[in-house]
C-alpha positions as CSV (number, residue, x, y, z in Angstrom):
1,X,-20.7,-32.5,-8.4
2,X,-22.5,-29.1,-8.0
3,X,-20.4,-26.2,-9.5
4,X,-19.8,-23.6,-7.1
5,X,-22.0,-20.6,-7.0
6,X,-19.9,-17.3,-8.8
7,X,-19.2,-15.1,-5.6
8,X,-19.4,-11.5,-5.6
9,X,-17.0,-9.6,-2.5
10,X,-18.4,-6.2,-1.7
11,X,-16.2,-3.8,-0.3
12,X,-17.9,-0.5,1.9
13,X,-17.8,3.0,1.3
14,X,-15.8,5.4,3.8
15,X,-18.0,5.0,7.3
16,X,-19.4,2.3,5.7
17,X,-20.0,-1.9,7.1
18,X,-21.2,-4.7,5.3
19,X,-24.3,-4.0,6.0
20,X,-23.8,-1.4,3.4
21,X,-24.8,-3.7,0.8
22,X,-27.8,-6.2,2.6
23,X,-30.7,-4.4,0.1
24,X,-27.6,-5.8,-3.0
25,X,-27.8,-9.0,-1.6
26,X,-31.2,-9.3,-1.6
27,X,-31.5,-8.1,-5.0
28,X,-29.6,-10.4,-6.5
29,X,-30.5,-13.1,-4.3
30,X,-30.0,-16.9,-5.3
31,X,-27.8,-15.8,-8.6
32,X,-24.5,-15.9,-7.0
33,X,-22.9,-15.6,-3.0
34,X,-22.5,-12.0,-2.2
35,X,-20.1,-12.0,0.5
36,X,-20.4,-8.3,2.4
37,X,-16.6,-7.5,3.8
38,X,-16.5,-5.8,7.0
39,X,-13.6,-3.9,7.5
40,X,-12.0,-2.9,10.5
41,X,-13.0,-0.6,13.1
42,X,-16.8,-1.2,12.4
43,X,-19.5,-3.4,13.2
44,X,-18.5,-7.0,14.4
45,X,-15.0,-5.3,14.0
46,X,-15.8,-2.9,16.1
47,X,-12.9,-3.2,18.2
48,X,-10.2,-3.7,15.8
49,X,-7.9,-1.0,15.1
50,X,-8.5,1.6,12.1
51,X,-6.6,1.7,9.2
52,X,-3.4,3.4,8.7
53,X,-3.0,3.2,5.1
54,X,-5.3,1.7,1.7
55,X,-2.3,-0.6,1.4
56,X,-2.8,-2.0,5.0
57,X,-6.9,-2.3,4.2
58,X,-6.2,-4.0,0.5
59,X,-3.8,-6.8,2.8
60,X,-6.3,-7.1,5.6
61,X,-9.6,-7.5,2.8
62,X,-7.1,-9.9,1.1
63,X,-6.5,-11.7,4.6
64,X,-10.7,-12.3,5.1
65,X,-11.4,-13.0,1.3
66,X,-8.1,-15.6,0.0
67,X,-9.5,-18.8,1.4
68,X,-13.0,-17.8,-0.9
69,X,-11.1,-17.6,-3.9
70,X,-12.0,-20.9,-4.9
71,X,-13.9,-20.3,-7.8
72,X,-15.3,-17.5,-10.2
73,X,-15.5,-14.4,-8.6
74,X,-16.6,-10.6,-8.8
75,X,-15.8,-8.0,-6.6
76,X,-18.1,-4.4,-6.4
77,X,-16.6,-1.8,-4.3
78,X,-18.1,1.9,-3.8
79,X,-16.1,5.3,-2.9
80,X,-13.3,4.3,-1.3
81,X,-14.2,0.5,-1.9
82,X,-13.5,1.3,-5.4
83,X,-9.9,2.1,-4.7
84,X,-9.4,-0.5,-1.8
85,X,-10.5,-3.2,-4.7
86,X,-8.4,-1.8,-7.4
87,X,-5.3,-2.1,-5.2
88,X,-6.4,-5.3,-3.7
89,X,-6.8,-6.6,-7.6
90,X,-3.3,-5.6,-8.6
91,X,-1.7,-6.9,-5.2
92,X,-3.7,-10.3,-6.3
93,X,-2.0,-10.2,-9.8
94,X,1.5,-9.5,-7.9
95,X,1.0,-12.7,-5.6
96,X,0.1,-14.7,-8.6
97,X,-3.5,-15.3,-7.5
98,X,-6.9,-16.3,-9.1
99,X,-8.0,-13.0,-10.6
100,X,-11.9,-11.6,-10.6
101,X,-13.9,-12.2,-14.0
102,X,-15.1,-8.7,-13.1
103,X,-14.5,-5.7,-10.8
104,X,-17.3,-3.3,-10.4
105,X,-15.9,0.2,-9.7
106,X,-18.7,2.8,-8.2
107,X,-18.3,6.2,-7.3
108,X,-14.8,7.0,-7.8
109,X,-12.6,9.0,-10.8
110,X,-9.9,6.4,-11.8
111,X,-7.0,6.2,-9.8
112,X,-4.5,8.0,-11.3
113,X,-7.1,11.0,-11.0
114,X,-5.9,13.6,-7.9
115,X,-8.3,14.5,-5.5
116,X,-8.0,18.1,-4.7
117,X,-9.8,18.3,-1.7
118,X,-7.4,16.1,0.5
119,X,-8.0,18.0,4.2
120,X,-11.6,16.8,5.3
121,X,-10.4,14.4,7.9
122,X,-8.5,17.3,9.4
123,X,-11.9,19.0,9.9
124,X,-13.5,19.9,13.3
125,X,-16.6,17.7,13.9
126,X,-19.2,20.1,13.4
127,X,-17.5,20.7,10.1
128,X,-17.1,17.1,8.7
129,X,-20.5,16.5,10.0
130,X,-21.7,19.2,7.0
131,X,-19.5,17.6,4.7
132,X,-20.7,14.1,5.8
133,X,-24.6,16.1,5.5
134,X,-23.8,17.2,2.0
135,X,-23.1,13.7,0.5
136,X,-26.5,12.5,1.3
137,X,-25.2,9.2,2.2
138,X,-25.6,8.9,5.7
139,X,-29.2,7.9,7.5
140,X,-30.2,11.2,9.6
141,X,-30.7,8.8,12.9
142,X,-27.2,8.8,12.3
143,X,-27.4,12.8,13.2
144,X,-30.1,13.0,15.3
145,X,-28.5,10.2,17.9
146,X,-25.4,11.8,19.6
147,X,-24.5,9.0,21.0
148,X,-24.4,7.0,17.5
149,X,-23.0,9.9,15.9
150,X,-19.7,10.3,18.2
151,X,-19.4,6.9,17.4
152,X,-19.4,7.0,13.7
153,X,-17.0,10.2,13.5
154,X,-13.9,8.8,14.7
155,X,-14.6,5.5,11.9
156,X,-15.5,8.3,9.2
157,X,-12.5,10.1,9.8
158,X,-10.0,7.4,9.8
159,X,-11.1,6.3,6.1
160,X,-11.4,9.6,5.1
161,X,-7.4,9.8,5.8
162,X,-6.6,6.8,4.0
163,X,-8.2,7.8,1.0
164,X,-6.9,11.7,1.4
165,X,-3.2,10.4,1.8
166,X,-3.4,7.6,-0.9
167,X,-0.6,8.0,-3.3
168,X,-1.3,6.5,-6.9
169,X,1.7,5.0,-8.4
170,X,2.3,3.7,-11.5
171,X,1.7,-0.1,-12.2
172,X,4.1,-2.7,-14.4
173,X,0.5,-3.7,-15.9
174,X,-2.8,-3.2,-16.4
175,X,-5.5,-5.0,-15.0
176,X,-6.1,-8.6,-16.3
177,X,-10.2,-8.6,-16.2
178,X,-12.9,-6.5,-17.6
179,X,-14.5,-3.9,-15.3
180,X,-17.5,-2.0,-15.1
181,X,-17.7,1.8,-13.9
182,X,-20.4,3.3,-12.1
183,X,-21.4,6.8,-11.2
184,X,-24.3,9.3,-10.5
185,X,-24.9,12.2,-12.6
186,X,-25.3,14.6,-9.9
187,X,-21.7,13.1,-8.5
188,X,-19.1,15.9,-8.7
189,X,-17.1,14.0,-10.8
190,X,-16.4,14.8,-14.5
191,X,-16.3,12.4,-17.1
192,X,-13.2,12.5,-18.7
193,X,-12.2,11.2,-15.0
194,X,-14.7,8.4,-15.4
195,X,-13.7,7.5,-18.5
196,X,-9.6,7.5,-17.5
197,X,-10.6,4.1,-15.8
198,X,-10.4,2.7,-19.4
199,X,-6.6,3.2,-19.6
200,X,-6.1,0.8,-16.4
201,X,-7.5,-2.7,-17.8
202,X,-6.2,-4.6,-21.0
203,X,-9.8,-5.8,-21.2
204,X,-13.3,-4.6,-21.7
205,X,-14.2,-1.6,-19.8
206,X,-17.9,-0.7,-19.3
207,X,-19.8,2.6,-18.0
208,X,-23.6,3.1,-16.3
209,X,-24.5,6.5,-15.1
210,X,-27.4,6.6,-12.7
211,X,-30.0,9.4,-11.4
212,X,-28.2,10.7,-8.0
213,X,-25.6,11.6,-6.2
214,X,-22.5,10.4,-4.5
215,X,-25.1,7.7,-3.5
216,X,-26.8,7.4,-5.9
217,X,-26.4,3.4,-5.2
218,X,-29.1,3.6,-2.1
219,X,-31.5,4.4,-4.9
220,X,-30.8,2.0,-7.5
221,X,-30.1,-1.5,-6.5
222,X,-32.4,-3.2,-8.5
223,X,-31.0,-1.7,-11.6
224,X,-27.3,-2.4,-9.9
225,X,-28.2,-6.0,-9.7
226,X,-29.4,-6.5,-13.1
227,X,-26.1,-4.9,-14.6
228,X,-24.1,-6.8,-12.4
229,X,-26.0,-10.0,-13.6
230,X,-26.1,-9.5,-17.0
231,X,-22.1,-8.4,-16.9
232,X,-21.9,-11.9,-15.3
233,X,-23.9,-14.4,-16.8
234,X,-24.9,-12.0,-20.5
235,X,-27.8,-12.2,-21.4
């Protein structure tokens, strides 16, 4: 019988979709299935209804991804797809389910690390649309379509208050699986909030630092790929 390919769930930014990660995918081609989570309110989801909490993403991601959770998996998750997977890996570990090998946390301070900005979704447009401008993240058709833009807003928002209102709260336990923490240099994030990721796993914890920003990720793929290979398979 032919073992079953490692799968690696990948889990948007805020404003993000699963197509998000396509250029990952093709980078790491044949190696393993890379399965591109869309969450709600957004591409073929368009019509679904935004989140009102990380808790009520982490259940709805765990809804789409539990019948997949047949075998080895990874899971990568950037921004606030870092802190939907964290959550989504400890409410795995409270239902007593198959836990990752691996969780590949990008972009984010640790959990127990408060944001102090917590107000941007409560920003006029023309205001979040300088803080979305400032992140670099974003492809200027975005902007330069209004059309596209008023459509994007309203999704960008909504995550933006899920993250803003998230609440960390103290775990019974660690994290059962080694994970791997990525960043950009130019991120305003410091490192001893990088490194305060270590304190959540009982197992190995790993940190890459790439050229960029925020999004540093759009730039850097290949090199993504290769870490998240070699994590997998060594080598």
């Amino acid at each position: 019988m032919k073992k079953n390919k490692i799968k690696l769930f990948c889990i948007p930014h805020a404003g993000g979709s699963a197509a998000s990660y396509f250029k990952l995918r093709e980078c790491i081609g044949d190696s393993m299935e890379v399965i591109l989570i869309e969450l709600a309110g957004r591409g073929k989801r368009y019509n679904d209804k935004f989140y009102d909490s990380i808790d009520e993403a982490v259940k709805d991601v765990y809804k789409s991804i539990k019948d997949d959770m047949d075998c080895e998996y990874a899971i990568f998750g950037h921004s606030m797809g870092s802190l939907i997977a964290y959550e989504l890996v400890h409410y795995i570990k409270r239902l007593k389910g198959k836990l990752p090998i691996n969780v590949f946390f990008s972009g984010r301070k640790a959990p127990n690390v408060i944001y102090e900005n917590n107000f941007i979704h409560k920003l006029q447009d023309e205001e979040l649309k300088n803080e979305i401008l400032q992140l670099s993240g974003t492809p200027k058709e975005v902007f330069e379509n209004k059309r596209i833009f008023d459509s994007f807003l309203p999704i960008l928002r909504a995550d933006f208050k899920i993250c803003e209102e998230y609440k960390y709260k103290e775990k019974q336990s660690k994290l059962d699986c080694d994970i791997t923490i990525l960043n950009g240099t130019m991120d305003n994030i410091r490192i001893g909030d990088i490194a305060a990721w270590k304190m959540h796993t009982n197992k190995k914890c790993s940190i890459y630092f790439f050229e960029g920003g925020h999004f540093y990720i759009n730039d850097n793929w290949e090199s993504i790929s290769k870490i998240i290979y070699k994590t997998i398979f060594g080598g």
